[in-house]
N, C-alpha and C positions, 0 to 999 in steps of 0.2 A: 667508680661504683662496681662491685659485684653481685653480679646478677644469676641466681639458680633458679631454674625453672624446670619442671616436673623431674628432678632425680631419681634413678632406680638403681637400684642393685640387688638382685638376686645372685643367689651364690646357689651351687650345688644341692639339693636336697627335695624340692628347694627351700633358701631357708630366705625372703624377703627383706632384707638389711635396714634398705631404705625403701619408701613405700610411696614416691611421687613431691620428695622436698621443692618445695618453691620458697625460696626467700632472695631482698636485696637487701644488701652490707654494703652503706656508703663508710665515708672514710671515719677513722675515730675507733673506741672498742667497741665490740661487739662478742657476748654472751651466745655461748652453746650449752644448753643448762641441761642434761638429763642421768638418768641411772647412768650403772655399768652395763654392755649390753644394748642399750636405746638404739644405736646406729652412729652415734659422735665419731667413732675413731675410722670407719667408715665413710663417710661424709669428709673429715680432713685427708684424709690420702687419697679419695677423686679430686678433692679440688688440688692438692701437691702435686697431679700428677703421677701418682704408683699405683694409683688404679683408676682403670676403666669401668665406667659405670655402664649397666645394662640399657639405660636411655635416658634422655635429658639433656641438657644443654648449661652450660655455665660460659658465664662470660664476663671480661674485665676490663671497663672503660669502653664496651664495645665488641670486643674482639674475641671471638670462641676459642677458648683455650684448650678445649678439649680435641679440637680437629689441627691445633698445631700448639702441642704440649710445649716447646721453645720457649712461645709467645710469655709464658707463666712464669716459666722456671726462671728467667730474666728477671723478674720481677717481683721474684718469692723469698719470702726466708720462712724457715720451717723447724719446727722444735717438737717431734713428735714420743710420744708417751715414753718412752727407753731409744735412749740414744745411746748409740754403739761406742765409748770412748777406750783406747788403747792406755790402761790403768797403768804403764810400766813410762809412759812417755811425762815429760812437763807439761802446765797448762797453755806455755807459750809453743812446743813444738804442737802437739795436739792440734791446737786451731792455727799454725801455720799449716800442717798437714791438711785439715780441712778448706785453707783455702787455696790451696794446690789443685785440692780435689773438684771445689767449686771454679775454678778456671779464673780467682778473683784477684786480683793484686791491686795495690798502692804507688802512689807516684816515689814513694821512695824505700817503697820495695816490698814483699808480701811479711816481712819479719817486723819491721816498722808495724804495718797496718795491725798484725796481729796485737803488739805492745799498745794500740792507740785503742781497739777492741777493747782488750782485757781492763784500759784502764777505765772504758765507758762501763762498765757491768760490776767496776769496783773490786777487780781481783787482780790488779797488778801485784800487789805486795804480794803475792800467790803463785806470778807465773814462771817459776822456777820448782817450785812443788810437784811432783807428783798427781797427776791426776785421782788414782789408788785412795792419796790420801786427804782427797777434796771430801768435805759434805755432800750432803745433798742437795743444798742449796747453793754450794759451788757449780757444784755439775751443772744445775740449772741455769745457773748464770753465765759458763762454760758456753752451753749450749743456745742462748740468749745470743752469746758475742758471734756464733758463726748462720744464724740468721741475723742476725742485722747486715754481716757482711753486704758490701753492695748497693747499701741503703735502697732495700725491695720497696716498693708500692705495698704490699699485701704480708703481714708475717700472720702465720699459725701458728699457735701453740696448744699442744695437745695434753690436757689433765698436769698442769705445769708445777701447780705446788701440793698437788697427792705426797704423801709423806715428809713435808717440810714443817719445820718449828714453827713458834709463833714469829719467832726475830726474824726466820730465814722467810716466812712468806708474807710479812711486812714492808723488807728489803726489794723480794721480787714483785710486790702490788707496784711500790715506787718506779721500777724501771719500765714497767711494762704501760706504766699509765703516762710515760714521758714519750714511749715508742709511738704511744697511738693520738700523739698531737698532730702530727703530720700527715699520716696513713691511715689504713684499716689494717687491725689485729683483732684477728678474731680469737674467743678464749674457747675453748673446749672445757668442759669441766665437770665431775659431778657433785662438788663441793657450792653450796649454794653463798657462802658466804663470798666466796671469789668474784659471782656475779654482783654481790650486794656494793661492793668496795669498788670495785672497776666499772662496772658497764650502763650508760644512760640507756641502752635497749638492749635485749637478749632474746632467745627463742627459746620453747622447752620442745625437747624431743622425747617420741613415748614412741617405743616398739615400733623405730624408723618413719615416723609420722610428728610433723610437726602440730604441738598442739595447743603451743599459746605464741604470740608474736607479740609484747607490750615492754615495759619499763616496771623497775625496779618500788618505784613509785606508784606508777600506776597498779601494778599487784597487791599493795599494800591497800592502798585508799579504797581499791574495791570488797574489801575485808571490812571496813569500817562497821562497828556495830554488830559482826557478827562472829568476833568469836569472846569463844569463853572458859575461862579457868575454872579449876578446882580442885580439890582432893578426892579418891578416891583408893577406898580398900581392894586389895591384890584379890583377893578374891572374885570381885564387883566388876573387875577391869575386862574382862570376855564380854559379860551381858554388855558391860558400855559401849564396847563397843560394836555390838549385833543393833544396837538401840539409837546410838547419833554416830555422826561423821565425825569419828576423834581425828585431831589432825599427829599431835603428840601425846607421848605419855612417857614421862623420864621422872625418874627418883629425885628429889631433893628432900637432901638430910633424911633418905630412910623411909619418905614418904611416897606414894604415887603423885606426883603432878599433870594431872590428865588439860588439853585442849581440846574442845570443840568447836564446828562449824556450825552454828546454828542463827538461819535468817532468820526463819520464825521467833524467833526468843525463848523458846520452849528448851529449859536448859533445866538440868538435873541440879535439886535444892541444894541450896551454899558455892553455886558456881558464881562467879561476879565478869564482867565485861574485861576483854583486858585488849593493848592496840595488836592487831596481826600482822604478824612479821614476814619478809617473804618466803620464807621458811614455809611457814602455815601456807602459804600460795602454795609452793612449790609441790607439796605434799600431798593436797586436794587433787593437783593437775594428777599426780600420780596414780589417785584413785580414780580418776576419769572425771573428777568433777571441771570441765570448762567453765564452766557458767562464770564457778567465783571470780576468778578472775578474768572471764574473758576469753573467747575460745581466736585459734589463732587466724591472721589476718593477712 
């Protein structure tokens, strides 16, 4: 179990990062769901380790990681938002080099372990290539193979399939949801579909303040009944939204397709009921509405 309790980070200015996080992360995925900005990437490099938080305490299985960083790093694997890879090297030297760097070896040797890595993450046919001339979803899964290195208790990853295709973050739903049978991974993310696909529980974080603590399910069911579609003219779409809680409003074929939040039922004519998605959750929390779904726990 990972246990946060009252997290801070102020930085110079001052500007308040994080604003008193408490949460526990037993083992399995778990969801970090907020903007850019919110304090996520923040939050993963206190618990990594590469920073020091202003007060609070974090601890794993028991043990305060933060008064003996060791304790962690043992135990960690880490995939943070831009990983530093040497583009001119192979995918096989690359995370041999890496686990040089991590102090990790194999019983039959660190070049072995590397070939056994590359083959779990599905990029052996690959590891004689150029790093230079991997995807982006290589990279990721690059970066995948030298956090698992060790087989950590705890892996992080940080906004992991921001700029990936549909196939390439298909590929990495699959690895990441085989990594967290065993352990806790936590996902960082500001893509809400990442949470919808991977994680039975998640958090949303706003402006370094946790602000919902529930499930993917349970955001949705608490929607139930209240929201509502329709059309609306480009013109009409400011008033509407000075007048109800639109959650969306996106073009199809040309047209405005507006959502709302409306418990009351008090919906603008020709809107009809439609199911809410956690998207629509997500969206509300953004506006400050707790309530809908649930303020955090």
């Amino acid at each position: 179990m990972l246990s946060v309790n009252s997290l801070v980070k102020v930085y110079p200015g001052p500007v308040a990062a994080l604003q008193g996080v408490t949460l526990d992360v037993p083992k399995g995925m778990f969801g970090l769901l907020g903007p850019n900005g919110a304090g996520k990437t923040t939050f993963m490099r206190i618990l990594s380790g590469v920073l020091e938080p202003t007060s609070g305490s974090v601890t794993l299985d028991g043990k305060d990681v933060l008064a003996d960083p060791h304790t962690l790093r043992a135990s960690l694997g880490y995939l943070p938002q831009d990983f530093g890879f040497f583009p001119h090297l192979t995918g096989q030297r690359m995370l041999e080099y890496l686990l040089k760097l991590k102090g990790i070896d194999g019983p039959s040797g660190v070049s072995r372990l590397a070939a056994e890595l590359l083959e779990r993450v599905n990029l052996a046919h690959a590891a004689q290539r150029k790093v230079k001339d991997y995807s982006g979803g290589m990279r990721q899964r690059l970066g995948i193979a030298q956090a698992i290195a060790g087989n950590p208790r705890l892996i992080i990853v940080d906004e992991p399939t921001a700029g990936l295709d549909p196939e390439e973050r298909l590929r990495f739903y699959r690895i990441l949801s085989e990594l967290a049978q065993d352990r806790t991974v936590i996902l960082s993310t500001h893509i809400v579909e990442d949470v919808a696909v991977l994680c039975p529980r998640f958090a949303v974080i706003r402006q370094g303040k946790v602000v919902a603590l529930t499930s993917p399910r349970t955001a949705r069911e608490s929607l139930v009944g209240t929201i509502y579609e329709g059309d609306v003219e480009g013109a009409m779409l400011d008033e509407m939204r000075r007048t109800h809680r639109v959650t969306q409003a996106i073009l199809v074929e040309g047209r405005n397709r507006v959502r709302v939040h409306a418990p009351s039922g008090n919906v603008p004519a020709g809107f009809e009921p439609v199911t809410g998605t956690l998207e629509d959750a997500y969206l509300l929390l953004m506006q400050g509405d707790a309530v809908a779904v649930g303020s955090a726990a």
